[in-house]
C-alpha positions as CSV (number, residue, x, y, z in Angstrom):
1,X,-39.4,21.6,-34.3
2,X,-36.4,23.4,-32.4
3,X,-38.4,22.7,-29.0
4,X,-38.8,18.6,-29.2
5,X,-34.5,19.0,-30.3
6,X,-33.9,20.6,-26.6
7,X,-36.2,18.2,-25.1
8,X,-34.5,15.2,-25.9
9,X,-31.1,16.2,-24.7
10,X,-31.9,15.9,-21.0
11,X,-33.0,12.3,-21.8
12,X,-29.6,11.8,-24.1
13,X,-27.7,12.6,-21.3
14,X,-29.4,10.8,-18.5
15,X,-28.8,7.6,-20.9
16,X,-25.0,8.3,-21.0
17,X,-24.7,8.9,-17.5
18,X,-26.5,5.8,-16.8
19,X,-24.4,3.5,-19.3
20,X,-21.7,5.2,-17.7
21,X,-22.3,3.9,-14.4
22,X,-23.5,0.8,-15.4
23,X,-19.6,0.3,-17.5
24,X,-17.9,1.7,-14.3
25,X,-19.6,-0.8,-11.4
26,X,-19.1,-4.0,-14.2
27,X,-15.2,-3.1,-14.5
28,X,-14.7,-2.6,-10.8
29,X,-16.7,-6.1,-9.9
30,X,-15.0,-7.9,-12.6
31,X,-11.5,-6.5,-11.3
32,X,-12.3,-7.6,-7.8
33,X,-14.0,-11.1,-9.2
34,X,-10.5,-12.2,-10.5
35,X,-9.3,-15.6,-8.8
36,X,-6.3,-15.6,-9.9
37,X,-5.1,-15.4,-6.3
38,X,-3.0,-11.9,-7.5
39,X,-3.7,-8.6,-5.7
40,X,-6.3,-6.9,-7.2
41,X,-6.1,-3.2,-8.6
42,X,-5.6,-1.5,-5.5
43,X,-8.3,-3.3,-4.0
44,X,-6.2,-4.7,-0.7
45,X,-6.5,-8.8,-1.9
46,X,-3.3,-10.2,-1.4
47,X,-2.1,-13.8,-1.9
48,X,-2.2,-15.7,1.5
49,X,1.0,-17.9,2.3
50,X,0.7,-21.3,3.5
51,X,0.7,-20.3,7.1
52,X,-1.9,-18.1,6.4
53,X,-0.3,-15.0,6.1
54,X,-1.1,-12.3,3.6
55,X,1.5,-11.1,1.5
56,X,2.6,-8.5,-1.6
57,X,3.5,-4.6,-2.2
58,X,1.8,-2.0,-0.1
59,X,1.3,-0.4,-3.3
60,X,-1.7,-2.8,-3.6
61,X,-3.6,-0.8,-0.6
62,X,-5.8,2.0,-0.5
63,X,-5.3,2.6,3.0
64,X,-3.1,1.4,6.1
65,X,-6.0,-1.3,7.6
66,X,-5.6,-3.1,4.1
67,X,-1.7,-3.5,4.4
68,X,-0.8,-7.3,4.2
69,X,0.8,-9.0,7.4
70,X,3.9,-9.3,4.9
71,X,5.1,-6.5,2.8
72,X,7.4,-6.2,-0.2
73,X,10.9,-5.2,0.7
74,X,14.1,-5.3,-0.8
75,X,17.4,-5.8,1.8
76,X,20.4,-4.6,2.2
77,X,22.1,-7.5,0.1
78,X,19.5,-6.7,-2.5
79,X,17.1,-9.6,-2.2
80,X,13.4,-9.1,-2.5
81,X,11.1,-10.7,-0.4
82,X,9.2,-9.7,2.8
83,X,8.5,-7.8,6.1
84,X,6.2,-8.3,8.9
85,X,3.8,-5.7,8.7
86,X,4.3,-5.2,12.9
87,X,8.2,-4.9,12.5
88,X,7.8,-2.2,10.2
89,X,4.3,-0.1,11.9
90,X,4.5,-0.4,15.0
91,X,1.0,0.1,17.3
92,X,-0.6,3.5,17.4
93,X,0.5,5.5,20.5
94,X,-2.1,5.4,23.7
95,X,-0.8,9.0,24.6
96,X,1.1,11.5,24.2
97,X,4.2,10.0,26.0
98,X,4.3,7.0,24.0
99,X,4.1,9.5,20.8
100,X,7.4,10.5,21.8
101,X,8.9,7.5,23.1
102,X,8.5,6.2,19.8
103,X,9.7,9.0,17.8
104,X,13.0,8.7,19.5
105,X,13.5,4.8,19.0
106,X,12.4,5.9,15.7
107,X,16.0,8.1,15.5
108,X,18.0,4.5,15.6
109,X,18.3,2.4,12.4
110,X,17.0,-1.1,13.4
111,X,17.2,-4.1,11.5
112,X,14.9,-6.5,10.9
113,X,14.2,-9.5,8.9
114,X,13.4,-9.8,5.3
115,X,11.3,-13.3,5.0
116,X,10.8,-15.4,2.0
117,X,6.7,-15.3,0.9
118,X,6.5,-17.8,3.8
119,X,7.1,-15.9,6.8
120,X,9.6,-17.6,8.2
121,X,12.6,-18.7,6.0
122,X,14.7,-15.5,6.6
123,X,16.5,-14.1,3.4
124,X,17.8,-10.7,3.8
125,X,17.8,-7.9,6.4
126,X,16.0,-4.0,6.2
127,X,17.0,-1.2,8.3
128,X,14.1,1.1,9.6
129,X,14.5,4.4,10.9
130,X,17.0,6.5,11.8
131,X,17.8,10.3,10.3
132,X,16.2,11.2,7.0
133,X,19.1,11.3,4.4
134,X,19.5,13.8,2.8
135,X,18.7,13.9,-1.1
136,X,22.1,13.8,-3.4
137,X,23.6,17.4,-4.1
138,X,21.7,18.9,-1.1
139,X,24.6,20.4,0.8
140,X,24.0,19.0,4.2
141,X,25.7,22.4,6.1
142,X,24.0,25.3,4.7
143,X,26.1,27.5,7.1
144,X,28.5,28.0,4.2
């Protein structure tokens, strides 16, 4: 009697691990089967503007290749809406020189544009780069 009890527990769990996997692939397909035209879980779908650019937050990507061609951003005047992906990353560096070229244009705040979900109507402006700020009540002179 005690033998057939530890025989059936390998067969127990192979049957939960299985129903497991089967619960875990039908969630994830029905996440990504949504057409609701709203990103996705994580899953990179963005909704696509009428010019056929792909927009939302960069929250919704699980890695940099899945960034839409318009993120979130909020301006300097507060408004939320969008910059182009390219204005905000620019390319990857071909070698070393250009690694530091663009490190120090990197140094100076630039603005650019914040678009409404279309692209093109401009609505606000974001500054990118320039020195790291330092967080409140970090003395910035520690020589003191």
């Amino acid at each position: 009697m005690m033998k057939m009890k530890f025989a059936k527990r390998p067969l127990i769990v192979g049957a939960a691990l299985v129903a497991g996997l089967g619960i875990g692939v039908g969630t994830s397909t029905l996440a990504i089967a949504s057409d609701n035209g709203a990103p996705q879980g994580g899953a990179g779908v963005y909704k696509v503007n009428v010019h056929g650019k792909s927009y939302g937050s960069i929250f919704d990507s699980k890695s940099p290749t899945q960034e839409p061609d318009l993120i979130q951003a909020i301006g300097i005047n507060g408004k939320t809406g969008y910059v182009r992906n390219e204005d905000l990353n620019p390319p990857l560096p071909k070698n070393p020189q250009e690694a530091l070229a663009q490190q120090k244009a990197a140094e100076t705040p630039k603005r650019i544009p914040v678009y409404a979900e279309d692209g093109v109507t401009v609505i606000d402006t974001f500054i990118v780069g320039g020195p790291p700020a330092a967080p409140q009540g970090v003395p910035t002179d520690i020589s003191k």
